[in-house]
C-alpha positions as CSV (number, residue, x, y, z in Angstrom):
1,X,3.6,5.2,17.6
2,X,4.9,6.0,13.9
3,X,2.5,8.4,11.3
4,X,3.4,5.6,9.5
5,X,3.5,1.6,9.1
6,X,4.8,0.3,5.5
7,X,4.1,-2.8,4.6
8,X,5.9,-4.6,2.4
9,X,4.9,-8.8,1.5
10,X,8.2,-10.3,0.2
11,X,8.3,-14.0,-1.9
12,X,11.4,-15.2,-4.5
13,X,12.2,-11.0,-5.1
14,X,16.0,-10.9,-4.1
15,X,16.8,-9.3,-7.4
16,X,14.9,-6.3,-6.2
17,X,14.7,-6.0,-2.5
18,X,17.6,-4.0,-1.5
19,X,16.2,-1.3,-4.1
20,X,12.6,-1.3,-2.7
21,X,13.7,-1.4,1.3
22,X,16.2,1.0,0.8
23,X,13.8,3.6,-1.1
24,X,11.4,2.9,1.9
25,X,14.0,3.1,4.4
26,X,15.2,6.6,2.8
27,X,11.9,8.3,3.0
28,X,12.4,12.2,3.9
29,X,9.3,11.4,6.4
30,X,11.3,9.4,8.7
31,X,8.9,8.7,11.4
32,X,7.9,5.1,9.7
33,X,7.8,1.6,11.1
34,X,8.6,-0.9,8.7
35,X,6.9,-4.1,8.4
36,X,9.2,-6.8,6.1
37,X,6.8,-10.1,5.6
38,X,8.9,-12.6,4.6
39,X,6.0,-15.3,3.0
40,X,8.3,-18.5,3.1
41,X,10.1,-17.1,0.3
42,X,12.8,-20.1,-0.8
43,X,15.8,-17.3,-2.2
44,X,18.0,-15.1,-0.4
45,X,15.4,-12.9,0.9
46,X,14.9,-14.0,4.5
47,X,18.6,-13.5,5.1
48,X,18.3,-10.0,3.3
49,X,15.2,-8.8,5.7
50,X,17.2,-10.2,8.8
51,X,20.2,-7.9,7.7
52,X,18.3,-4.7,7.3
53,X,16.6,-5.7,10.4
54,X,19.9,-5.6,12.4
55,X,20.9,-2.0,11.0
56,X,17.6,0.0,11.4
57,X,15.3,-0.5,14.1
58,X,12.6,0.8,12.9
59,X,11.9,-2.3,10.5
60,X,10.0,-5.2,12.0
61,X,10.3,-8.9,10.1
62,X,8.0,-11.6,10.2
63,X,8.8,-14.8,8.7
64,X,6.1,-17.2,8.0
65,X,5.4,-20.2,5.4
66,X,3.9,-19.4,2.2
67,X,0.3,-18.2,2.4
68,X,0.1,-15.6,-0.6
69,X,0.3,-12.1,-1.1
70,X,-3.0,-11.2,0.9
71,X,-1.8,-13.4,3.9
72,X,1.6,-11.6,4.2
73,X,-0.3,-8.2,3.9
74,X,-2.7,-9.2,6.4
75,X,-0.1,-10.4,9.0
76,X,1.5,-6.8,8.3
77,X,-1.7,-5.2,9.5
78,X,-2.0,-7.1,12.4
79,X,0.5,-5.6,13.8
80,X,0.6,-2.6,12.4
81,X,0.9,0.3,15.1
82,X,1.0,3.1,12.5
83,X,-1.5,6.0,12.1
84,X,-1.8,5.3,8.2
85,X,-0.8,2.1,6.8
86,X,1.0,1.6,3.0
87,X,1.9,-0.9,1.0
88,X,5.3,-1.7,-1.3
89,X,5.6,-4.2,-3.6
90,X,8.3,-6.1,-3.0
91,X,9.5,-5.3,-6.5
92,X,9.0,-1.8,-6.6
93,X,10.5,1.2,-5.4
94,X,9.1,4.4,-4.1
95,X,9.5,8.5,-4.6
96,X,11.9,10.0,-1.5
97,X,8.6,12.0,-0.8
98,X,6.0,10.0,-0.9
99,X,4.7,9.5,2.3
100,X,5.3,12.7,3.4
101,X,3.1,14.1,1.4
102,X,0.3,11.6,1.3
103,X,0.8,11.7,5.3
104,X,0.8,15.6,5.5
105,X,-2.6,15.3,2.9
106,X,-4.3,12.5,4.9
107,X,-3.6,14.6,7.9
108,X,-4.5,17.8,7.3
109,X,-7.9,16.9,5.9
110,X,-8.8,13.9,8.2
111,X,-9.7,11.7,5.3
112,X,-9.9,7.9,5.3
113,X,-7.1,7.3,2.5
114,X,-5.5,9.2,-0.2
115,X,-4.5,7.8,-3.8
116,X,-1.5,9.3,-5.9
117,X,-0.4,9.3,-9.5
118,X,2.5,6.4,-10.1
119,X,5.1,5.4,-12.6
120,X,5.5,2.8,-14.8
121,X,8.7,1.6,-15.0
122,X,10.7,0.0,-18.0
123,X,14.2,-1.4,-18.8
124,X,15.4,2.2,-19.6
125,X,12.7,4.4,-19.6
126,X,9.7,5.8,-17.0
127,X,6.0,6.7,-17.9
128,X,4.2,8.9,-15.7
129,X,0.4,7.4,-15.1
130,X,-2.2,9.9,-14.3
131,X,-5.6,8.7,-13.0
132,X,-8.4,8.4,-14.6
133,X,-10.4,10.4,-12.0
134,X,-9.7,14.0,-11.3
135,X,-7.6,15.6,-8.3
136,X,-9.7,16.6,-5.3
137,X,-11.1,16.0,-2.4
138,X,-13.9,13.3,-2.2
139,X,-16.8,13.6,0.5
140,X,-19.6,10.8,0.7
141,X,-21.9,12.1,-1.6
142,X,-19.1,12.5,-4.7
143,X,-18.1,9.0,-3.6
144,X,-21.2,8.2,-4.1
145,X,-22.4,9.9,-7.4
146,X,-18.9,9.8,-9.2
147,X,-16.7,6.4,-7.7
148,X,-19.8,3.9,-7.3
149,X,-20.7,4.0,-10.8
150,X,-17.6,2.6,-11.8
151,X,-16.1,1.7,-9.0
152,X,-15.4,-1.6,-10.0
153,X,-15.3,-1.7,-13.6
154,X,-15.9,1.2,-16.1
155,X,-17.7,1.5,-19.7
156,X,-14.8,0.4,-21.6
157,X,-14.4,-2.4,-19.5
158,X,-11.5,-1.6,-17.6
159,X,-10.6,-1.6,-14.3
160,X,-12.0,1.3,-11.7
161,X,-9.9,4.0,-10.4
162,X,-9.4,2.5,-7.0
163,X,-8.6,-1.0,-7.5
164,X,-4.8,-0.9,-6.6
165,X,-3.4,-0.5,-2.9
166,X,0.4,0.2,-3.4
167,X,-0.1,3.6,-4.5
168,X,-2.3,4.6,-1.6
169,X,-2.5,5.5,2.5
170,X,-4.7,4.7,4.3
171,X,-5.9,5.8,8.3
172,X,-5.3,2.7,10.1
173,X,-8.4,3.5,12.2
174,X,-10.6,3.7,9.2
175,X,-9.2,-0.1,8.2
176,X,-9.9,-1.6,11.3
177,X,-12.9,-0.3,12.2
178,X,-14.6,-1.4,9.2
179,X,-12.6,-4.8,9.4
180,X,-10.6,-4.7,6.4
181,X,-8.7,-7.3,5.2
182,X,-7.8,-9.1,2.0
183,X,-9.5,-12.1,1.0
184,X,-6.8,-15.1,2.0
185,X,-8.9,-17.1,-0.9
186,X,-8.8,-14.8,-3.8
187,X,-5.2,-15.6,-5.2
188,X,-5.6,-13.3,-8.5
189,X,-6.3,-9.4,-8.2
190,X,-6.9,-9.5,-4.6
191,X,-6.7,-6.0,-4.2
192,X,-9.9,-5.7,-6.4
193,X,-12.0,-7.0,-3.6
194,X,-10.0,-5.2,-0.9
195,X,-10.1,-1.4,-2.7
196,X,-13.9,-1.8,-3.5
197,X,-14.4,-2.4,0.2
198,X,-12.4,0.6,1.0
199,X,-14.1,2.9,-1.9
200,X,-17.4,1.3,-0.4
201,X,-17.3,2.1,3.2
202,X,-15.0,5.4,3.5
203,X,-16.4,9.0,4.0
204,X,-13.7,10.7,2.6
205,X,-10.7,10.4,0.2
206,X,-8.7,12.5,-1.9
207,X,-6.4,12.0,-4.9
């Protein structure tokens, strides 16, 4: 069993692929399985997964018609052996580090998921986005007095501090305990739904 099971949903991104698996692939925490959902995509890409498939056997493909982005997540899960489970846009590319230190975090403190800073990525420049919630360690009753208030929307009418998946890890045991799963019928911010699930049923988190 990995620490480890990275899911990554993959539709018309052959432009970008190689960069994201290979940063995934090159992770100093090398105990990962690799999940590669090909979701019908019509370009190169099934070809591409099949390839890196064939060189490194710790990446698994499934190639299935076209069902969205919460369909080839979910059919990631499924089979999912992991401890934690993450997720990689198909079009972005990960820190050498990062799951090695969310994985040493989530383990050390037994917590249901942990959330990290990202960057935001332009033509020729990088910006650093820091969360709008502060670093720590988040038991039940913070979760309760400081996330639920806002944990879908906040005052100025923007989006909570836990609505996006692809910059957290979460313990596969929490996820299918509590039946979590994205919504096959939300097509637009599905991981909305999915994260204020998470945020709603998890004891403990930290960022």
């Amino acid at each position: 069993m990995a620490k480890v099971s990275v899911i990554i949903p993959i539709y018309n991104v052959e432009k970008y692929l190689n960069r994201c698996i290979d940063s995934v692939i090159n992770q100093s925490l090398k105990d990962i399985e690799i999940i590669l959902v090909n979701d019908g995509s019509p370009d190169n890409c099934p070809k591409i997964c099949d390839e890196y498939a064939n060189k490194d056997s710790r990446i698994k493909v499934i190639h299935k018609s076209n069902g969205g982005l919460s369909s080839a997540r979910n059919a990631g899960m499924k089979i999912a052996t992991g401890d934690y489970i993450g997720f990689v846009d198909s079009d972005d590319y990960i820190e050498i580090n990062m799951y090695e230190q969310m994985y040493k975090v989530a383990y050390e403190n037994n917590v249901d998921f942990v959330m990290s800073d990202y960057y935001k990525v332009y033509n020729d420049s990088k910006k650093e986005v820091t969360l709008d919630i502060d670093s720590s360690l988040y038991l039940k009753e913070d979760i309760y007095n400081k996330i639920y208030p806002s944990l879908i929307m906040k005052e100025n009418i923007d989006y909570g501090p836990l609505l996006a998946v692809w910059h957290c890890l979460y313990k596969t045991s929490f996820i299918k305990e509590n039946d979590l799963y994205f919504d096959e019928q939300v097509k637009y911010s599905e991981d909305n739904l999915f994260s204020s699930l998470v945020g709603y049923k998890s004891n403990s988190f930290i960022i």
